[in-house]
C-alpha positions as CSV (number, residue, x, y, z in Angstrom):
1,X,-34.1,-110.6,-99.0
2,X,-35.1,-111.8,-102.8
3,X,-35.6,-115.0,-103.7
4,X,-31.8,-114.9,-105.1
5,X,-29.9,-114.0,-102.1
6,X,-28.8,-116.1,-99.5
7,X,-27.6,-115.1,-96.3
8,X,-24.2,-116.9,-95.0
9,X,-24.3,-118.0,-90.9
10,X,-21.1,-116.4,-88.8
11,X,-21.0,-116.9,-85.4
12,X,-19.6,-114.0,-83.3
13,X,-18.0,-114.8,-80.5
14,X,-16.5,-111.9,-77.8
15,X,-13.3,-112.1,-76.5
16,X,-10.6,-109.7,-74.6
17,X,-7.5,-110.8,-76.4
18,X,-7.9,-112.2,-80.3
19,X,-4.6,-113.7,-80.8
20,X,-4.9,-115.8,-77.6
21,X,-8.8,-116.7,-78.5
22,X,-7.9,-117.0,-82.2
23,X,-5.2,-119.7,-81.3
24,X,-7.5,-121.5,-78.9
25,X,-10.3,-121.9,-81.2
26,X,-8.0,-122.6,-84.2
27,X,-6.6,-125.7,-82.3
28,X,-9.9,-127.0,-81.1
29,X,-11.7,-126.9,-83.8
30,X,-8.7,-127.2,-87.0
31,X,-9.8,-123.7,-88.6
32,X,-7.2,-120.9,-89.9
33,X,-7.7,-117.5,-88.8
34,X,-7.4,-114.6,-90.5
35,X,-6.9,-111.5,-90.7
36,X,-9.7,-110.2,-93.3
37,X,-11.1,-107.5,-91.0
38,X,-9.1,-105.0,-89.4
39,X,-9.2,-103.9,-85.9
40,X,-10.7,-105.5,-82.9
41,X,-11.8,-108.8,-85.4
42,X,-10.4,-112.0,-86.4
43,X,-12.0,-114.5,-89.3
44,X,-11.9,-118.2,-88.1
45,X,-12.4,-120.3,-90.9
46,X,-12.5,-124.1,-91.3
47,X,-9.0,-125.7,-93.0
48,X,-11.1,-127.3,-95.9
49,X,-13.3,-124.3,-96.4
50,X,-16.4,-125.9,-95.7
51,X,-18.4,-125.2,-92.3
52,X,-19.1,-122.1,-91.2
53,X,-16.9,-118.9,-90.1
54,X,-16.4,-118.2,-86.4
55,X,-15.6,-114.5,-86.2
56,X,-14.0,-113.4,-82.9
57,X,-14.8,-109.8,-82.2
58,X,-12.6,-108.2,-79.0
59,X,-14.3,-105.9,-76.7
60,X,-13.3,-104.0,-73.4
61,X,-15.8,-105.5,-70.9
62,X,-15.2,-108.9,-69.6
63,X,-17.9,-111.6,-69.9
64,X,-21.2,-111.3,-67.6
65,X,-23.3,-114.2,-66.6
66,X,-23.9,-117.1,-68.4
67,X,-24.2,-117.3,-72.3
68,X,-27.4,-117.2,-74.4
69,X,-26.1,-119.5,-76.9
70,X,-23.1,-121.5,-76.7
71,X,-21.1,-124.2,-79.1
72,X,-21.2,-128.0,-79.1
73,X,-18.6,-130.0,-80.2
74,X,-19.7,-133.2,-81.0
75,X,-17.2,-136.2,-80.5
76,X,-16.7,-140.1,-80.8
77,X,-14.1,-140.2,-77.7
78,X,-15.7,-137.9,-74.4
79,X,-12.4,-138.5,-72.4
80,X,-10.1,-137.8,-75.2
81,X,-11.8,-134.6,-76.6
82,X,-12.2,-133.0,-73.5
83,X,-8.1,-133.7,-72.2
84,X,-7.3,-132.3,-75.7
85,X,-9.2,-128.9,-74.9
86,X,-8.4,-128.6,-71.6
87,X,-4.0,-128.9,-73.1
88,X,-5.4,-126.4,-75.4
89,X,-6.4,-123.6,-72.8
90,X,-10.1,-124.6,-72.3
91,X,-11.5,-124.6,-68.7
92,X,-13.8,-127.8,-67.0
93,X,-16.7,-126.5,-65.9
94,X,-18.0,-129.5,-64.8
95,X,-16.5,-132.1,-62.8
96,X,-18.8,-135.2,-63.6
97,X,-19.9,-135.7,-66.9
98,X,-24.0,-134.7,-67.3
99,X,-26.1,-137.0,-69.6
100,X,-29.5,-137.4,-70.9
101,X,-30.9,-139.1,-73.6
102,X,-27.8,-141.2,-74.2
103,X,-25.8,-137.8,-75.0
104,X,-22.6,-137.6,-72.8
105,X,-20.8,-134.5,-72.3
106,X,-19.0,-131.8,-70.0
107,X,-19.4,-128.0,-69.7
108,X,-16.1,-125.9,-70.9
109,X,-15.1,-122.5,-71.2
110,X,-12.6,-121.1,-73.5
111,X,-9.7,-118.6,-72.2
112,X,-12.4,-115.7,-71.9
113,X,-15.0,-117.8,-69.6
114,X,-17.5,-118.7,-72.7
115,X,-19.6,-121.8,-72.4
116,X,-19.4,-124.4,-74.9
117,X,-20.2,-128.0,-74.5
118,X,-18.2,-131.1,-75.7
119,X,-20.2,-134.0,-76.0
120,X,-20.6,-137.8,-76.9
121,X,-23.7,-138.7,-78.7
122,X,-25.5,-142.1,-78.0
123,X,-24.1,-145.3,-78.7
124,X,-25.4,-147.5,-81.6
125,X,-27.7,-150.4,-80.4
């Protein structure tokens, strides 16, 4: 790369069905898909245009094992994030909440079985 280019982050996540992950992840994280790439992809982008683009890229097998790199969602309200994923289609993983550090947070999954974390940071002293 020269000094003048800049390479842009996407995140590529898999998925079996795109309209039912694209709706998931629209509504958990306020983005707006669409459909700039045709076939087996679907652009995620966020409302305001700022943040980066989660592209969700179908593919025949189903998901194997446990991800290499997940998403957190960082959140003021544990309790209240996680109920509104879970109406949203997302999976508990964990029954208890884990902690460490003074970060809070629960293990998900989204409708395909991916691993992504919601979590509450510390409290202010």
């Amino acid at each position: 790369m020269s000094e003048h280019s800049v390479a842009v982050l996407a995140v590529v996540l898999d998925c079996s069905d795109l309209d039912r992950s694209a709706r998931f992840w629209s509504e958990v994280l306020g983005y707006r898909a669409e459909d700039a790439y045709p076939g087996r992809y679907r652009k995620l982008l966020p409302a305001d245009g700022n943040g980066f683009e989660l592209l969700l890229q179908q593919v025949p097998e189903p998901k194997n094992g446990k991800n290499r790199m997940h998403l957190d969602l960082r959140t003021p309200d544990l309790d209240a994030e996680v109920a509104r994923v879970l109406a949203a289609g997302g999976r508990r993983l964990t029954d208890t909440p884990m902690a460490e550090d003074g970060w809070t947070w629960h293990a998900l999954a989204d409708p395909d079985g991916n691993e992504f974390c919601v979590l509450q940071p510390p409290q202010p002293k």
